[in-house]
Every structure is written in structure tokens, then in C-alpha cells.
C-alpha positions as CSV (number, residue, x, y, z in Angstrom):
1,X,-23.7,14.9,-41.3
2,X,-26.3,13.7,-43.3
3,X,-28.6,13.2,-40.6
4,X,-27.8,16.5,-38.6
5,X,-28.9,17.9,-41.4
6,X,-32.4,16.1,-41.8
7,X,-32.5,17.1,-38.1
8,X,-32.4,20.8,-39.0
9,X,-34.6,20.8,-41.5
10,X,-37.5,19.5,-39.6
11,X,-36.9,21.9,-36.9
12,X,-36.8,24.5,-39.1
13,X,-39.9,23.4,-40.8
14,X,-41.6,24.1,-37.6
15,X,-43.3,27.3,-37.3
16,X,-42.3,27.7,-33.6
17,X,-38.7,27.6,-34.4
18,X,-39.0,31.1,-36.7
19,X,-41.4,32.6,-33.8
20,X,-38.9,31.9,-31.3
21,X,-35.9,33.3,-33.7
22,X,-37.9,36.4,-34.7
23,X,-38.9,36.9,-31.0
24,X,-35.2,37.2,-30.1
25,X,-34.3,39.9,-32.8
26,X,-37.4,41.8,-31.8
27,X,-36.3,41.7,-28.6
28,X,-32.9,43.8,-29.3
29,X,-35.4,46.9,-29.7
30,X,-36.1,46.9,-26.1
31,X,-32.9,48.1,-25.1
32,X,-31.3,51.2,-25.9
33,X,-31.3,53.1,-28.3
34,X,-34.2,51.9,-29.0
35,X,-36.4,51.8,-25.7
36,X,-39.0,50.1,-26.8
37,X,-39.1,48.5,-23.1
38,X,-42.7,46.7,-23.3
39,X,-41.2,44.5,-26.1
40,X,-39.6,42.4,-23.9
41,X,-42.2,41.2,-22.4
42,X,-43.9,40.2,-25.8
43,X,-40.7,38.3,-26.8
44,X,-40.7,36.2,-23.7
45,X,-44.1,35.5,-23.7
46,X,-43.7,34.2,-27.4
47,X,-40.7,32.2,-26.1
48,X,-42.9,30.9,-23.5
49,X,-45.9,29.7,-26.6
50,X,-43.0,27.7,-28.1
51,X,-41.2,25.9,-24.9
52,X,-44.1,25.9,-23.0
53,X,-44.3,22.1,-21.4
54,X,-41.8,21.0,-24.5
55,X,-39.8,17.9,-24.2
56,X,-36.3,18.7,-22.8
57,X,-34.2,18.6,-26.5
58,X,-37.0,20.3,-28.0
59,X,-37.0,23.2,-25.2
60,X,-33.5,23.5,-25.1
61,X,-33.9,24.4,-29.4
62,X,-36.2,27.0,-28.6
63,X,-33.6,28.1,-25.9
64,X,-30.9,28.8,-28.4
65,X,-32.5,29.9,-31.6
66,X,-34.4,32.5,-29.3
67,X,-30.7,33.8,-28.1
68,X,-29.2,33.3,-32.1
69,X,-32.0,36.2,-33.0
70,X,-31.4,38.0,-29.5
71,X,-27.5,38.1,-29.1
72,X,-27.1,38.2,-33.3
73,X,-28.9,41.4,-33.5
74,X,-27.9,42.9,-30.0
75,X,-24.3,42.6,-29.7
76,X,-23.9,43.1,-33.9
77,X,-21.8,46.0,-32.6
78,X,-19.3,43.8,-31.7
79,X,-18.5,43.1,-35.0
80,X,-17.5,46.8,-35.5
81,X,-14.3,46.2,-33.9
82,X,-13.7,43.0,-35.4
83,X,-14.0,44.1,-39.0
84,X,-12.3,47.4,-38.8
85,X,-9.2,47.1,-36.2
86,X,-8.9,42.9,-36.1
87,X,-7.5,43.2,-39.1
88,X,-9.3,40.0,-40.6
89,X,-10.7,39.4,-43.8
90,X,-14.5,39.4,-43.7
91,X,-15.5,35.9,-43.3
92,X,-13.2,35.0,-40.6
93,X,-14.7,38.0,-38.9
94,X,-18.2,36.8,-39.6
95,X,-17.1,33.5,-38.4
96,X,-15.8,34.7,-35.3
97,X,-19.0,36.5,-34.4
98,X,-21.2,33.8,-35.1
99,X,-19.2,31.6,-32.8
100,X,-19.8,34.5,-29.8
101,X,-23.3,33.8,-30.8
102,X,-23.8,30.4,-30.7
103,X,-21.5,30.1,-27.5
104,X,-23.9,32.7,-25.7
105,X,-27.1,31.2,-27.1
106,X,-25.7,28.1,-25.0
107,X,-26.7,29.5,-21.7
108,X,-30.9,30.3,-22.3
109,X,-30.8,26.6,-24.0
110,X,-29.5,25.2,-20.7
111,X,-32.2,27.6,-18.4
112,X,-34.9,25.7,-21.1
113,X,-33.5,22.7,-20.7
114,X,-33.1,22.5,-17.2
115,X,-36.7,23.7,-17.0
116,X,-38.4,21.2,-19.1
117,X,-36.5,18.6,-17.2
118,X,-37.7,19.6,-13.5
119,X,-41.3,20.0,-15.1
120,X,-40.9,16.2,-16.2
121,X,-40.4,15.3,-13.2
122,X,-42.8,17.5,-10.8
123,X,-45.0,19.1,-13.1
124,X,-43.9,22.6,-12.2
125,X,-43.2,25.4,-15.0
126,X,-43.2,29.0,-14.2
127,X,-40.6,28.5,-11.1
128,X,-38.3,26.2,-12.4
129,X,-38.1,28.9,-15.5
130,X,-37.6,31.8,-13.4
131,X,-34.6,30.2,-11.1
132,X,-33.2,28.2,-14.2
133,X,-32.9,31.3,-16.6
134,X,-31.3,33.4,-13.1
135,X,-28.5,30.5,-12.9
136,X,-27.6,30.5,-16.7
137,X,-27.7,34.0,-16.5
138,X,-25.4,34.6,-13.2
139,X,-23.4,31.6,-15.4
140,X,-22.9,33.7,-18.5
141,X,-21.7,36.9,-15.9
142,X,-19.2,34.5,-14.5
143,X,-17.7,31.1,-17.0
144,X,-14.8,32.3,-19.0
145,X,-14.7,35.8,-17.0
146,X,-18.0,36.6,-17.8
147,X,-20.5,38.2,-20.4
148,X,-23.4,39.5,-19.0
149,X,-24.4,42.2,-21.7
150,X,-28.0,42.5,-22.7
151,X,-29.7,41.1,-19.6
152,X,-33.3,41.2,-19.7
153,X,-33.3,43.6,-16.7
154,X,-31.7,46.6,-18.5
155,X,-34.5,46.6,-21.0
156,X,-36.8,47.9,-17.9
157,X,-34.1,51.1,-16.8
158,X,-36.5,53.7,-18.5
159,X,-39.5,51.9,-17.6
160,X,-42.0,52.4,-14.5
161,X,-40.9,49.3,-13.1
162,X,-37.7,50.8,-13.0
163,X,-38.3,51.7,-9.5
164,X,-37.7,48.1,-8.2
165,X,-34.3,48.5,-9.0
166,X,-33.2,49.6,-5.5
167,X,-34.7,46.7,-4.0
168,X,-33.4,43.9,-6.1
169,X,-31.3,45.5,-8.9
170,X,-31.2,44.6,-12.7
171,X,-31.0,41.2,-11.6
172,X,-34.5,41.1,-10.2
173,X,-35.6,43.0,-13.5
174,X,-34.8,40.3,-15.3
175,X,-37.0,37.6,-13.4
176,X,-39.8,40.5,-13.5
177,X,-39.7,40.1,-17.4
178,X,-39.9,36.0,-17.3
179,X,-42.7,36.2,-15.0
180,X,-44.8,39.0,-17.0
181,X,-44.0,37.0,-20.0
182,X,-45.4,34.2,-18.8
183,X,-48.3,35.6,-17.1
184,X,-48.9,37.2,-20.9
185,X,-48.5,34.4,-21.9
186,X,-50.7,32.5,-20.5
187,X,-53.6,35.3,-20.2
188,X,-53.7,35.0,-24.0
189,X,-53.1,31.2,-25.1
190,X,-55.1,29.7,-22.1
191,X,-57.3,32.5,-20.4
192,X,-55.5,32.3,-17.2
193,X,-55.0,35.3,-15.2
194,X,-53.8,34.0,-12.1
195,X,-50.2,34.3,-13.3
196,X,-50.2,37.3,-14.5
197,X,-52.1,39.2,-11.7
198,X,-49.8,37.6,-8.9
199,X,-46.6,38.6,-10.7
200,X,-47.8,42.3,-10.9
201,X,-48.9,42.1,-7.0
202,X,-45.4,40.7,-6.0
203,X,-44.1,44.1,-8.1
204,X,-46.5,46.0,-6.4
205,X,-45.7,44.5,-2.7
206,X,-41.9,45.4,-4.0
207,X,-42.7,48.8,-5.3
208,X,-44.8,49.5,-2.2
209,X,-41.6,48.6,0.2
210,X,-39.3,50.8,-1.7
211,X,-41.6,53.4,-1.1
212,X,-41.4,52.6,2.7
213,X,-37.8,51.8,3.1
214,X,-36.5,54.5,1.1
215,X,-33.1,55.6,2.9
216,X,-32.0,57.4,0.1
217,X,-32.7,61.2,-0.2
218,X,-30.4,64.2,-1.6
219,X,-27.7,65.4,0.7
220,X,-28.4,69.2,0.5
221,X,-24.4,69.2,-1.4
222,X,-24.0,69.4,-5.1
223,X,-20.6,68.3,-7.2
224,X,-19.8,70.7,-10.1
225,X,-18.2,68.4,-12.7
226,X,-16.4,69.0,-16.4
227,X,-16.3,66.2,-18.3
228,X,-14.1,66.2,-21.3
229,X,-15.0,64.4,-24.5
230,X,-11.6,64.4,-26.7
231,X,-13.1,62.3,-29.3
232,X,-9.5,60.5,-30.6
233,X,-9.9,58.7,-33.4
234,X,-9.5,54.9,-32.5
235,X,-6.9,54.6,-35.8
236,X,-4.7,57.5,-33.8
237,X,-4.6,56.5,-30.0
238,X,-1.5,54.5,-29.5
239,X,0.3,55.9,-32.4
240,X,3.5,57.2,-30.8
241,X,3.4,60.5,-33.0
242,X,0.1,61.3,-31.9
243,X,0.7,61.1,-27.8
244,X,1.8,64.6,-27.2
245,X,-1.2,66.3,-29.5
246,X,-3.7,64.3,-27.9
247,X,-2.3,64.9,-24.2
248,X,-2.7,68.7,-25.3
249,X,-6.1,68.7,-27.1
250,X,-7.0,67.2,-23.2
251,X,-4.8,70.1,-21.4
252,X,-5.8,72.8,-23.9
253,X,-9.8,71.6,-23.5
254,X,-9.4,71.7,-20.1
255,X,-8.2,75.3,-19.9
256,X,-11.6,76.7,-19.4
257,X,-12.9,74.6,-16.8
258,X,-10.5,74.4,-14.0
259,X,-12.9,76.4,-11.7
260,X,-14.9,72.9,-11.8
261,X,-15.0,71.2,-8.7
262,X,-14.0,68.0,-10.4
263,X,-12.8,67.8,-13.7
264,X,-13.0,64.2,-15.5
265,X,-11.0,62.8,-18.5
266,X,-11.7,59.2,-19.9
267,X,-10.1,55.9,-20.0
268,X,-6.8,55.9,-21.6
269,X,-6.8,60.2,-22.2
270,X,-2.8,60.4,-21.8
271,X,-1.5,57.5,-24.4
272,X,1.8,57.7,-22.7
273,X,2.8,55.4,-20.1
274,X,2.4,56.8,-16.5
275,X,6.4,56.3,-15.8
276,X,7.0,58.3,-19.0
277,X,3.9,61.0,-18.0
278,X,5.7,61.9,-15.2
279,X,6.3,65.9,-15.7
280,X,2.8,66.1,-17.6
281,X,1.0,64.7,-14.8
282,X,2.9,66.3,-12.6
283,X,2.6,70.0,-13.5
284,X,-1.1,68.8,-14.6
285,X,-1.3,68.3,-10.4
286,X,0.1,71.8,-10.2
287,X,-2.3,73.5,-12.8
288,X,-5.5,71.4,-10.3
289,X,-4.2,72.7,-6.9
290,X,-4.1,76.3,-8.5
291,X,-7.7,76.1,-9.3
292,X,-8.9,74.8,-6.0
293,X,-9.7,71.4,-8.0
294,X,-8.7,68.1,-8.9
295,X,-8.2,65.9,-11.6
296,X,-9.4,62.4,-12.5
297,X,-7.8,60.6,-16.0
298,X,-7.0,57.2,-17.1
299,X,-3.6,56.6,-18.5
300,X,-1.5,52.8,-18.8
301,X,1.0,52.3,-16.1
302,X,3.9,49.5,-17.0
303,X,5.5,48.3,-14.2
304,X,9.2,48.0,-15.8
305,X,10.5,45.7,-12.6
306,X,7.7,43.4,-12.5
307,X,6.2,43.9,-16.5
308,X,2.9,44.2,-15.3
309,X,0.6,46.5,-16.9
310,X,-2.6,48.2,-14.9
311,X,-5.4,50.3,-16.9
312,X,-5.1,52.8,-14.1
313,X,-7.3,56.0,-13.4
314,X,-5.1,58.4,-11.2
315,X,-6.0,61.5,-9.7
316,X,-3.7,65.2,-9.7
317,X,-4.8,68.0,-7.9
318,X,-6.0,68.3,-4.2
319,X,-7.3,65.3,-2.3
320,X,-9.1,66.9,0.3
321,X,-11.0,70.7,0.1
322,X,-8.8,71.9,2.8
323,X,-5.3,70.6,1.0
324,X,-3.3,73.3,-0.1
325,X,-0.9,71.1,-1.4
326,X,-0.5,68.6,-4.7
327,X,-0.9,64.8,-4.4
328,X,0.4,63.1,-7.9
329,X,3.6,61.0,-7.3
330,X,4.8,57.7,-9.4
331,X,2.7,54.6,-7.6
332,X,0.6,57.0,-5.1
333,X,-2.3,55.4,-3.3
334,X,-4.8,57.4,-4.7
335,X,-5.7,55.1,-7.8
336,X,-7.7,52.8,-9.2
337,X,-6.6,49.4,-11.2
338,X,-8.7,47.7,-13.4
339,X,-10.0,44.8,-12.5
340,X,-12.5,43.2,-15.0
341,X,-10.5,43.1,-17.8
342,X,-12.1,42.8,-21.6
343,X,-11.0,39.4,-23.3
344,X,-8.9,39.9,-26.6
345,X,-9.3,43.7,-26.1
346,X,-7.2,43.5,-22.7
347,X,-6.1,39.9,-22.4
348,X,-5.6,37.1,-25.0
349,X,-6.4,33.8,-23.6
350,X,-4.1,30.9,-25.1
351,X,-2.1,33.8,-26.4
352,X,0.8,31.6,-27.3
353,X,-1.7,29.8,-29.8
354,X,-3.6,33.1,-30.9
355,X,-1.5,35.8,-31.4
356,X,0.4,34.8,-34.1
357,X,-3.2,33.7,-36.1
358,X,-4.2,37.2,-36.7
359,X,-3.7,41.1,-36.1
360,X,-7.3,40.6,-33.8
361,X,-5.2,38.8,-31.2
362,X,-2.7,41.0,-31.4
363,X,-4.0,44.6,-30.5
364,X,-2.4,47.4,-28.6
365,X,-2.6,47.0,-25.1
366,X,-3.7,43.8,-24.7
367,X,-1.3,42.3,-22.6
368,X,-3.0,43.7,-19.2
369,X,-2.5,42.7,-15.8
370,X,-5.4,42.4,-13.3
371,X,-6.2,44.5,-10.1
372,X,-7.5,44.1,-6.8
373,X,-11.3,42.8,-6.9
374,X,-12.2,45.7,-4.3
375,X,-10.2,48.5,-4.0
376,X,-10.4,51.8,-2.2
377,X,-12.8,54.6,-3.5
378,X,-10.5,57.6,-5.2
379,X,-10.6,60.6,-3.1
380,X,-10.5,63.8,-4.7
381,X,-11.4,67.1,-4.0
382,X,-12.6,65.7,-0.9
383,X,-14.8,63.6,-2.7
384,X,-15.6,60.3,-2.5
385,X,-15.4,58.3,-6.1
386,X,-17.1,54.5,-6.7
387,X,-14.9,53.8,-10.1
388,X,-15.3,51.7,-12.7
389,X,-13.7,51.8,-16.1
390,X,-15.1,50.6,-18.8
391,X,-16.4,46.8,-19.2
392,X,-16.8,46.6,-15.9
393,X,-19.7,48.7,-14.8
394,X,-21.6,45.5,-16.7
395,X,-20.6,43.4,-13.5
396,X,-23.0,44.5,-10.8
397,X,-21.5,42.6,-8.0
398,X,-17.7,44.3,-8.7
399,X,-19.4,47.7,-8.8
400,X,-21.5,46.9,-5.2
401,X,-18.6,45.1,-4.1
402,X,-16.4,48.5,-4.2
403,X,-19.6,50.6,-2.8
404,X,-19.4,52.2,0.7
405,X,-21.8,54.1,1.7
406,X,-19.9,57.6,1.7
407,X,-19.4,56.9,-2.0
408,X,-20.5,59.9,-3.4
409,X,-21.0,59.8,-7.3
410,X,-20.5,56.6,-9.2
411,X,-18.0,57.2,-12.0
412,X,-17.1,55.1,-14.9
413,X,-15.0,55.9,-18.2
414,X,-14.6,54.1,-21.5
415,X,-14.0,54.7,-24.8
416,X,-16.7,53.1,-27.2
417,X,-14.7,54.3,-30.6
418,X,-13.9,50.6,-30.7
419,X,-17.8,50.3,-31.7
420,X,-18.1,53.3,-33.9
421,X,-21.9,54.7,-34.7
422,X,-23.9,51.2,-33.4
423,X,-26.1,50.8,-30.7
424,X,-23.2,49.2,-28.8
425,X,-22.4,52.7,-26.9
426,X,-25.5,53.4,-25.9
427,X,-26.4,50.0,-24.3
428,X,-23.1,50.8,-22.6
429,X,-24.9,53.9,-20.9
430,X,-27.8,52.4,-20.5
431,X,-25.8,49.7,-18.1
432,X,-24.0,52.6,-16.5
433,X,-27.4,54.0,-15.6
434,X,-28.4,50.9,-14.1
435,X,-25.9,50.3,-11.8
436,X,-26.6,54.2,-10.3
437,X,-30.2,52.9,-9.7
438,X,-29.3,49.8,-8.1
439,X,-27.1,52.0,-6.1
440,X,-28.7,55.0,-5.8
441,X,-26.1,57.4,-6.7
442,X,-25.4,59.7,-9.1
443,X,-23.5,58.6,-12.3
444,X,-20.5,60.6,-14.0
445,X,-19.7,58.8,-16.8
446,X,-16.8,59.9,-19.8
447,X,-15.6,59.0,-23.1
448,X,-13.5,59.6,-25.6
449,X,-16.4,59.5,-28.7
450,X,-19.4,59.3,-26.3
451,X,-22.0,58.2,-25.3
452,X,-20.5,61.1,-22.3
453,X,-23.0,62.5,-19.5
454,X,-24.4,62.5,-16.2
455,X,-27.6,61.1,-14.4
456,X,-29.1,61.5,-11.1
457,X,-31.1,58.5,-10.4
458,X,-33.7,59.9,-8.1
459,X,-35.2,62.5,-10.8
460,X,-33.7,60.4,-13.7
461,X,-32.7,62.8,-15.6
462,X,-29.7,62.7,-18.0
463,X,-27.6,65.4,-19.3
464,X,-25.0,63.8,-22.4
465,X,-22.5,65.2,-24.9
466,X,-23.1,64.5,-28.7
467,X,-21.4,62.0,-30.1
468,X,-17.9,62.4,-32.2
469,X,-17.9,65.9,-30.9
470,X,-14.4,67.1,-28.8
471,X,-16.7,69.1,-26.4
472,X,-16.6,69.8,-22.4
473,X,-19.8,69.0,-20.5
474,X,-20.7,70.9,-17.7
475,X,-22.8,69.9,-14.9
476,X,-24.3,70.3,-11.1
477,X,-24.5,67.1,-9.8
478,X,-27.3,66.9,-6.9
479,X,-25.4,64.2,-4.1
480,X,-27.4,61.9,-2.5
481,X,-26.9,59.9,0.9
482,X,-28.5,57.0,2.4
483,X,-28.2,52.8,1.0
484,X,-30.5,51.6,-1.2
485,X,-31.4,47.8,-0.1
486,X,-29.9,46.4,-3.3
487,X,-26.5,48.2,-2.1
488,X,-27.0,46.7,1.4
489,X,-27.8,42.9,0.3
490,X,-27.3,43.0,-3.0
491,X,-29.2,39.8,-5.3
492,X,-29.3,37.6,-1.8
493,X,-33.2,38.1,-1.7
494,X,-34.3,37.7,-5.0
495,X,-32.2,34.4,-5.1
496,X,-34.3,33.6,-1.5
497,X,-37.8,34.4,-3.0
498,X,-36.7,31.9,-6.1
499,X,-35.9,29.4,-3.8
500,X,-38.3,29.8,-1.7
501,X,-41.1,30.1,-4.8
502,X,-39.6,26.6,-6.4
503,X,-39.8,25.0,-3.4
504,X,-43.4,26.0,-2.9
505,X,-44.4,24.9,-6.6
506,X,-43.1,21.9,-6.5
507,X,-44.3,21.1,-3.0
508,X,-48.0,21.5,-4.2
509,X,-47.7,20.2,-7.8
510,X,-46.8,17.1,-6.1
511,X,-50.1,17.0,-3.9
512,X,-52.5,18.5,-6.3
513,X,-53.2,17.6,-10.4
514,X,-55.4,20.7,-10.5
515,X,-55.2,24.1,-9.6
516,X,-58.5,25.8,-8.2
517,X,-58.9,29.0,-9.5
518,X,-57.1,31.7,-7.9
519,X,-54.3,29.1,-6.5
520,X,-50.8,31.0,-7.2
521,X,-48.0,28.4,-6.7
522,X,-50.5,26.3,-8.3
523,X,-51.1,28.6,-11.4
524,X,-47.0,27.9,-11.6
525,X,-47.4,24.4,-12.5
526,X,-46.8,23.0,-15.8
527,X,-50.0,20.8,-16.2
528,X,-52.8,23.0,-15.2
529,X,-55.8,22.6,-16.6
530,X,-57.2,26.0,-18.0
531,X,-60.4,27.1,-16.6
């Protein structure tokens, strides 16, 4: 112990430790709410002064105190739901957060480590970073089920660059901000603008072919939409008492709007289960095919033969424009069953061993059941519907994988009154919006507190409810047809130009010690001599 902690001084006694921790929380206000987008570009290039051509245990420190600042202040929102429906005293909550922290601070040490290894052993730099912080990356989206909130490439989604997302999604973003960093970088600490200028001529080269092979272009057809905000108090959802006032509040809200062509209600909006729902939903089906409209809500279906349990968006009303009669019946096709589902919030691992530790392991509904990785889009109204519900419009390849191209609107509902007034529901949107530029369609998107709206990708404009208001948003949805090439091939080329780039770099940092000037895979290598 003793010596662990003479270790920690002495890093901590380095100046470069507190640059690369303060770069990390500075980096938070590059996502939303804040938008502060050119930000991130500082903080890597900061984190690039510190590890720059570090020794592998040193680079990998830099690594992880960088993500302590970054995940501590951008997923603080987390501990919202901890500290007021866990049920846990404070410091256990505290405790627990930290321990999310330092678990996901694990992954940009290894993308450090791994490339301060590869430099010690060919002298390369810039692409070993780039392909090492894209694997611990697509790592943290996939060990343990996944994390992959606060990627670098959502900080770009209100930026000009923005318009690469098409071409090679969020997940291209992201190795857009580690090169720009490092071209900052290195303009500033050594006077090189090689780096730099190539990385912004690769964006350009990308920019210029989205321009070219744009495919994606407004159908002529418009969707008029009501969402409906409800805005349920968390503390009141699944209290039995409260399931017939809240499925009201929803019917009563709606009462004004049924000349929508698609009315929308969010995750979880009737508390009852589906089996028990059956008469509500079914004269809800009536009240839809009345109006000449349809009606999309989540609600819990328990499965009493098998005890499986699907968060389940289901849709009432008519299935096709020219249907004259209702669809609903118990276990009809026309649903979608979550997929990605939210650990401790919808499934306890270990549970054996945690729930009976604390009321955080224990919550209401978290004993769901998994569905299908790619399902069917929901028809309705003659409409086709890309769904996700909640957590899972952070997973870019589920959302792609269940994208065809007569998908018509992307649609995705939540509710974030697990996170209260943070930033946490608005990095939430700012996801959602992602995914409808990677995909180039329009995104409905409903809540029960908000963040609740509607944005069309092309213009990128954004129409949204206030938060903690019980409102009804109303909107014309402009369609759009076409793929985008990120829908078509998803991240296969971006992970082809890394390879492709690393192999390069280390191919000429083997056969040359100095890079003329001008050289780009040479400016990549670790032991250039500035000019």
C-alpha cells in the first residue's frame, strides 16, 4: 500500500497528469447541452502533449485520468438515479459511481497503452492512436453489453463537420476528433503542419464525396405526427393506484389530436401490463381507426406461460391507409421488443448476489427478457417505423441493423425522469439526432419528461417540447428517400482506411528515420524530427 501510494503521489506531482484530468472535464462541454463542439478538439490535443511518445505505463496514466475527468463530469447524471430511486445512502452511491468511472476510464488507458507499445516498436504514432482508441471504443459499445455513451463523435452533431456523418457515421467522427487533435497538436508544440493539413483534406475528400453520392433527397410526402409528453412523475409510474390516471391523462391528452396521421406515446405510457390492458388498448384501436389514424405506445407485456417480460411498443389503429378495419390483438405481429436492454435498470447481472444488497438492484421492472437483435419495422398508418426504445438508439449498429430502406421516420421513446434536470437527457437527444444523420431520416422521438421533438436531418432543424411540461407536440414531418452510404456499409470503411493508414505508417517508419517535409504517413510517425 505504502508504495502505491508513493506511486500516486509522484504522478500526481506531475503537471501533465492535472492537464490531462482537466482536459477530460473540459471536454464534457462539448456535448450537449452545452455545444461547445470545438472543445473537443482542444482536449485531445492536450491529451496528445501529455502521452505524446510516453512510455507504455506512463501513456496508459494519462489514458485514464483523461477519462476520470471525461466520464466523471459527463455521465454525473447517472448518479441522479442512483441517489434518488437506488435507495442507497450517499456514499455507497458515490462509491458506486466512481467504480462506473474508473471501469470506463479502463478502455482510453488501453487505446494509450496499446499505442505507445506499437510506437516502441515501429516508431509510428498518429495511426496506431487512431485504430487503438477505435478498438477500445467499439470495446466499451460491446464488453459487458456495452457503454458507448459520450463518444467523441457526438460532440461534432451540431458542427460543420457534421456532414460526414452519412459517409462514416459518429463512428468516423470520433477518429476525425483524434486526428484534428493531433494535428493541433502538433501545429502548436512542434510547428508541424503536415498533420493537421492532411487530416482536414481527407475531411474534405469525404465531404466532397457526400456531396457527389448523395442518394438521399425528400420524398415529396410529409408525416403529420402528435407526440404526447405525459410527464409522470418517476416516484408515481408503477404505483398500482396510479395506472388508471395515468392511462387517462394519455387518452384524455390525446383527445385533440386524433386527426394526426400518427399519434406517438412514450416508453412505458400504459403502466399496466399488456394482458391486463386488453379492453384499453383495444377500444384505444377503435378510437385510431375512427380518426383515420394510428397509434404507437410502449407498455410491459408478461408472458404468464413462459415468465418472460418484453418492453414492448405496440401499435392500435389502422395498419395500412386503405384499412378500414382495427389491428390490436393480444401477441399481434405488429410490435417491437426491446432488445438492448439497460443493466440494473432492466436486468440485474449476478442477481442472486445483488438483489438482496440494496433497493438499487431491486427496481421495478428489472427483471426483463431480451428481443430479437433485428426485428421487423412497425407498420402503421401505412407507415414504415425504424424503432428504438430508449438505451438503444446509443448502439448504432442495432439501429442500422433494423434499417431498410423503406423505413420512413426513425423513432425512438424513453423516459429520462430517471435523470431528472442534468445534462443526461439531452445527450440522450443529441445521440438520437445522430443516428437520423447517419441514417438520413427523420427522427420522432418521445418522452415522458422530455427532452420530446422531432428533426429532419437534411435542414437540421429541431422542433422539441419543454421539459416537465404534460404537452402535445405537433409537427409536419418532411420524408426522405434514398440510403445514405453509412446505412449501406455502415463503419466497414472507416475500419479499411485505419487499416489501411496503420499499415502504410508503419511500412515507412520502418524504412525512413526522417520525414521530408510534406510526407503524410511519415508526419504519422512517432520520432519525427520537427522542421
Amino acid at each position: 500500500m505504502a508504495k502505491i501510494l508513493t506511486r500516486l503521489k509522484q504522478q500526481f506531482s506531475d503537471k501533465k497528469t492535472w492537464l490531462a484530468l482537466v482536459a477530460g472535464l473540459v471536454l464534457t462541454f462539448a456535448y450537449a447541452p452545452f455545444g461547445a463542439w470545438p472543445l473537443a478538439f482542444f482536449s485531445i490535443a492536450v491529451l496528445c502533449y501529455c502521452s505524446y511518445q510516453a512510455p507504455v505505463k506512463q501513456a496508459a496514466w494519462y489514458g485514464f485520468i483523461f477519462a476520470i475527468g471525461w466520464f466523471a463530469a459527463g455521465i454525473s447524471w447517472v448518479h441522479v438515479s442512483i441517489a434518488q430511486f437506488g435507495g442507497m445512502p450517499l456514499p455507497a452511491s458515490i462509491a458506486i459511481m466512481a467504480l462506473l468511472v474508473v471501469y470506463l476510464a479502463l478502455y482510453p488507458a488501453l487505446a494509450l497503452a496499446l499505442t505507445a507499445f506499437i510506437h516502441k516498436h515501429s516508431g509510428a504514432w498518429l495511426a496506431p492512436l487512431l485504430i487503438s482508441f477505435a478498438f477500445s471504443e467499439w470495446l466499451r459499445g460491446t464488453l459487458l453489453t456495452g457503454f458507448p455513451w459520450l463518444s467523441l463523435g457526438y460532440t461534432q452533431t451540431d458542427s460543420p463537420v457534421n456532414v460526414l456523418a452519412p459517409i462514416v457515421g459518429e463512428f468516423g467522427l470520433s477518429v476525425l476528433v483524434l486526428a484534428v487533435g493531433y494535428g493541433l497538436y502538433r501545429l502548436f508544440c512542434a510547428k508541424v503542419w503536415q498533420p493537421l493539413v492532411a487530416t482536414l483534406a481527407a475531411g474534405a475528400l469525404v465531404a466532397a464525396l457526400a456531396t457527389v453520392f448523395n442518394y438521399n433527397q425528400y420524398s415529396g410526402k410529409q408525416l403529420n405526427v402528435a407526440l404526447v409528453q405525459g410527464n409522470i412523475k418517476q416516484s408515481m409510474r408503477w404505483q398500482p393506484e396510479n395506472f388508471w390516471p395515468t392511462m387517462l391523462k394519455y387518452q384524455d391528452m390525446t383527445r385533440l389530436h386524433w386527426d394526426a396521421d400518427l399519434v406517438v406515446w412514450p416508453e412505458a405510457a400504459i403502466p399496466e401490463l399488456e394482458q391486463l390492458a386488453g379492453e384499453y388498448l383495444t377500444s384505444l384501436d377503435k378510437a385510431a381507426v375512427f380518426n383515420d389514424t394510428a397509434l404507437i405506445t410502449g407498455i410491459v407485456d408478461y408472458q404468464y406461460d413462459t415468465r418472460n417480460v418484453y418492453n414492448t411498443l405496440v401499435v392500435v389503429g389502422k395498419k395500412q391507409r386503405d384499412s378500414s378495419a382495427g389491428q390490436y390483438r393480444y401477441l399481434h405481429k405488429n410490435r417491437y421488443r426491446k432488445h438492448q436492454l439497460l443493466p440494473i435498470g432492466e436486468f440485474v447481472p449476478f442477481e442472486d448476489l445483488l438483489r438482496p444488497l440494496a433497493p438499487l438492484f431491486d427496481l421495478p421492472m428489472s427483471s426483463f427478457s431480451r428481443g430479437e437483435r433485428v426485428q421487423d419495422n412497425l407498420i402503421a398508418n401505412g407507415y414504415h417505423i425504424l424503432a428504438a426504445i430508449c438505451y438503444e438508439i446509443a448502439f448504432p449498429d442495432l439501429v442500422r441493423d433494423n434499417y431498410r430502406s423503406d423505413s420512413d421516420i426513425l423513432f425512438t421513446v424513453s423516459n429520462d425522469a430517471w435523470f431528472g434536470d442534468s445534462h443526461g437527457p439531452h445527450q440522450h437527444m443529441q445521440i438520437s439526432r445522430m443516428r437520423a444523420l447517419e441514417l438520413q431520416r427523420p427522427l420522432v422521438r418521445v418522452t415522458n419528461t422530455g427532452v420530446t421533438g422531432v428533426y429532419d436531418p437534411i435542414s437540421q432543424s429541431q422542433l422539441s417540447l419543454a421539459q416537465f411540461d404534460a404537452d402535445v407536440l405537433r409537427a409536419d414531418v418532411r420524408l426522405i428517400s434514398g440510403d445514405s452510404l453509412y446505412a449501406l456499409y455502415g463503419r466497414w470503411p472507416t475500419w479499411l482506411a485505419l487499416l489501411c493508414l496503420l499499415g502504410l505508417s508503419l511500412y515507412y517508419s520502418r524504412r525512413v528515420k526522417k520525414a521530408p517535409n510534406g510526407a503524410f504517413f511519415i508526419a504519422c510517425r512517432g520520432n519525427q524530427t520537427p522542421s
